[in-house]
Structures are given as C-alpha cells and as structure tokens.
C-alpha positions as CSV (number, residue, x, y, z in Angstrom):
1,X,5.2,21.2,-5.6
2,X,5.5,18.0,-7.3
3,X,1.7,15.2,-7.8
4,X,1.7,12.4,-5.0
5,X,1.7,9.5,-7.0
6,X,3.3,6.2,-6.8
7,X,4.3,3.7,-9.0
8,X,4.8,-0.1,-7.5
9,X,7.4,-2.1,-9.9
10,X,6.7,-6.1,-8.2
11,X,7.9,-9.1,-9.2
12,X,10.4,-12.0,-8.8
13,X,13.9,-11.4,-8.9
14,X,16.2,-10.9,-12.3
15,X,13.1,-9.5,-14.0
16,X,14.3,-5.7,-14.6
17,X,12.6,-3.4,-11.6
18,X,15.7,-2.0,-10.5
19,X,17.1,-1.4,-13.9
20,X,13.9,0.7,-14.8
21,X,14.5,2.0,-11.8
22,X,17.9,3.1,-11.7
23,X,16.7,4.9,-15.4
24,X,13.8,6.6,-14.0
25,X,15.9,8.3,-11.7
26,X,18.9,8.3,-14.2
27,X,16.3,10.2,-16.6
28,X,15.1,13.0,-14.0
29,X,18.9,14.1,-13.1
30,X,19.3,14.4,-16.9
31,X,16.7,17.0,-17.1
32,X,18.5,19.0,-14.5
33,X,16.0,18.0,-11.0
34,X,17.5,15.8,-8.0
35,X,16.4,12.3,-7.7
36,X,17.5,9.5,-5.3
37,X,17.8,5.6,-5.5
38,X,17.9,3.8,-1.9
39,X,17.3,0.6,-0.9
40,X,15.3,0.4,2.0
41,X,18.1,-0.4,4.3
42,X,20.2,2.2,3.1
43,X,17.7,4.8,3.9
44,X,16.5,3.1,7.3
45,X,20.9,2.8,7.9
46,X,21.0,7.0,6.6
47,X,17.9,7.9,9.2
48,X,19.9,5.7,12.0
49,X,23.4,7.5,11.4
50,X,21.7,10.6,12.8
51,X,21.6,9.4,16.3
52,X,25.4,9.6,16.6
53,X,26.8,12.5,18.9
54,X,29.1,13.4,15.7
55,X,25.8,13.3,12.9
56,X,26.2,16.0,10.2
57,X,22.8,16.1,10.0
58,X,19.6,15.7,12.5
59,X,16.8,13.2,12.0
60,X,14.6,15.8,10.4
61,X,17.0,17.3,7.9
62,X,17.7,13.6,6.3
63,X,13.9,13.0,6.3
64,X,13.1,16.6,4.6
65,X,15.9,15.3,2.2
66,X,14.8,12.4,1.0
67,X,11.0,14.0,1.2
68,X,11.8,17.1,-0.8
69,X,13.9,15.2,-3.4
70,X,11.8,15.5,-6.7
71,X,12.0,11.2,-7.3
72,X,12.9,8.8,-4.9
73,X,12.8,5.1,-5.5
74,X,13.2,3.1,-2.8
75,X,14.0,-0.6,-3.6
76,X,13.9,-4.0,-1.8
77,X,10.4,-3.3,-0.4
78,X,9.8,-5.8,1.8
79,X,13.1,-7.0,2.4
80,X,14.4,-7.1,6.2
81,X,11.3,-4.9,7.6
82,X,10.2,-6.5,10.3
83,X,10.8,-3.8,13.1
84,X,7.9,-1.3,13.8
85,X,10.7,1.4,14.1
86,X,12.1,0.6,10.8
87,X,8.7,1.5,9.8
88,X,7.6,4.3,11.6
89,X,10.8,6.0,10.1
90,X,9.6,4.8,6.3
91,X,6.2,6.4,7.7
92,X,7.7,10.0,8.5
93,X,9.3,9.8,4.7
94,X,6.7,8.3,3.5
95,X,4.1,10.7,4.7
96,X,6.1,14.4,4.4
97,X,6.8,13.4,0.8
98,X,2.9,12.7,0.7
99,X,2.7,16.5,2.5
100,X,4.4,17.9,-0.5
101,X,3.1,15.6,-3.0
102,X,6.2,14.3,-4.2
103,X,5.9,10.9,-6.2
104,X,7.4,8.0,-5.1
105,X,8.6,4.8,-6.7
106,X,8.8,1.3,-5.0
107,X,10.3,-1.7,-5.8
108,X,9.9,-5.2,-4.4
109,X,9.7,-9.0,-4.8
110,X,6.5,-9.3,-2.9
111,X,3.1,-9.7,-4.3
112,X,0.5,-6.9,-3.6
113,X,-1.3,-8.7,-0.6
114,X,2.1,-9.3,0.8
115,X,3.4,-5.8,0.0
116,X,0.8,-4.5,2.1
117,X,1.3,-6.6,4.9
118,X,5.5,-5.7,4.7
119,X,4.4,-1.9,4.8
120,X,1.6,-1.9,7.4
121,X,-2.1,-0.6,7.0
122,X,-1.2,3.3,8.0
123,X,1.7,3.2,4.9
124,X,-0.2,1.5,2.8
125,X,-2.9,3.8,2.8
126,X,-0.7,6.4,1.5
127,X,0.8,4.7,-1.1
128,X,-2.0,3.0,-2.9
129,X,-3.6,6.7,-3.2
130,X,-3.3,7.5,-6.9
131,X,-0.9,4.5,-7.5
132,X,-0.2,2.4,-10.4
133,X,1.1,-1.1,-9.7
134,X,3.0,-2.8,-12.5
135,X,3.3,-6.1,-12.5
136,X,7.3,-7.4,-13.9
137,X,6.7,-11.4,-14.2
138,X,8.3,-12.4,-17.3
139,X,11.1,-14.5,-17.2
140,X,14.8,-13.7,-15.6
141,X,16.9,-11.9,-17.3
142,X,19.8,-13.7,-15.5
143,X,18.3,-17.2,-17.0
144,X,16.5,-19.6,-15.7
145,X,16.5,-21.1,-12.0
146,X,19.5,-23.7,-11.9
C-alpha cells in the first residue's frame, strides 16, 4: 500500500510538465515498480475498448490496472472532458487508486480554478487531499509565441 498523494504539474504549454513527467515515471520503472503515463484520452479510449464483444479485459480489470499501478500520471487534464461519462470513468480510477492510496500525478494547461471546474467537485475533492500543486510558468521551451 502506497500514500494517496497528488502532485498537480499546471501551466501553459512548451513549459516542461510532461517531460518531468515522463521522468517521474521513467525514474520509478528504474527502481524496479510499474508506473504508467496516459493521457486522459488514452485512458478514457483504454476504459471504452472494454465494451467490445472481443475485449481482453472487462471494465474493472483495466480500472484495478491503472489503480493498482504504483505511479500513474495522467496528462492533458482538462483537455476534451466535457462528457459526465468521461468523468465518472476518471472518478472510478480516480477514487480506487484513492482506496489503496496510490499517488497520482496530473498534468494540465489549466489554472487551478479552471482545473477544478474540468474535473468536477466529487474529483476534485479527492485530488486536492494531501496535494501539492506546482505551478510551471516560465517561458516555452519551444520559444516564444510567433
């Protein structure tokens, strides 16, 4: 059993988040645990390939996957999630990795009033427990706006 924590990683576009990231995760498989990188649409697209007649796995197995996973990161918070069923799904994640107090890492573009509105009040709640929010607003990396 892992400590429910989460780390936030906002800020504009170009400015690193997924890069740190990509190394937190990079970093955990080093030192021999699983860890996971998804964008949010990849693991909304991984729950949704489960309803097919010829899934490999059911609905539950992906979500006890990606809960019991020592690290996940899930990027581009905030980015296409305007269904409620996209985010109940996030929810049932969200909240089994909060069961077995597995940290989380997010990743978005939005600013924190925004970033709560993307994830809803009942998801939000169970993020901001014990989370740290880091703030990436220095410049591009991929230069300045043309």
């Amino acid at each position: 059993r892992g400590t429910w924590a989460t780390l936030a990683l906002i800020g504009p576009p170009g400015t690193g988040k997924t890069h740190l990231a990509a190394a937190m995760v990079h970093d955990v498989i080093q030192r021999g645990q699983r860890a996971r990188y998804a964008t949010f649409r990849d693991l909304i697209r991984s729950l949704r390939a489960t309803w097919r007649r010829d899934a490999e796995q059911s609905e539950d197995e992906v979500i006890s996957d990606l809960a019991s996973v020592p690290l996940l990161v899930v990027d581009e918070i905030g980015v296409s999630m305007g269904s409620e069923a996209e985010l109940v799904q996030f929810f049932d994640v969200i909240d089994r990795r909060y069961q077995l107090a597995n940290p989380l890492v997010l990743v978005s573009n939005l600013p924190v009033p925004d970033l709560r509105a993307a994830l809803g009040d009942r998801l939000h709640d169970r993020v901001r427990e014990n989370s740290t929010v880091v703030p990436c607003n220095w410049a591009s990396h991929r230069g300045p706006a043309q």
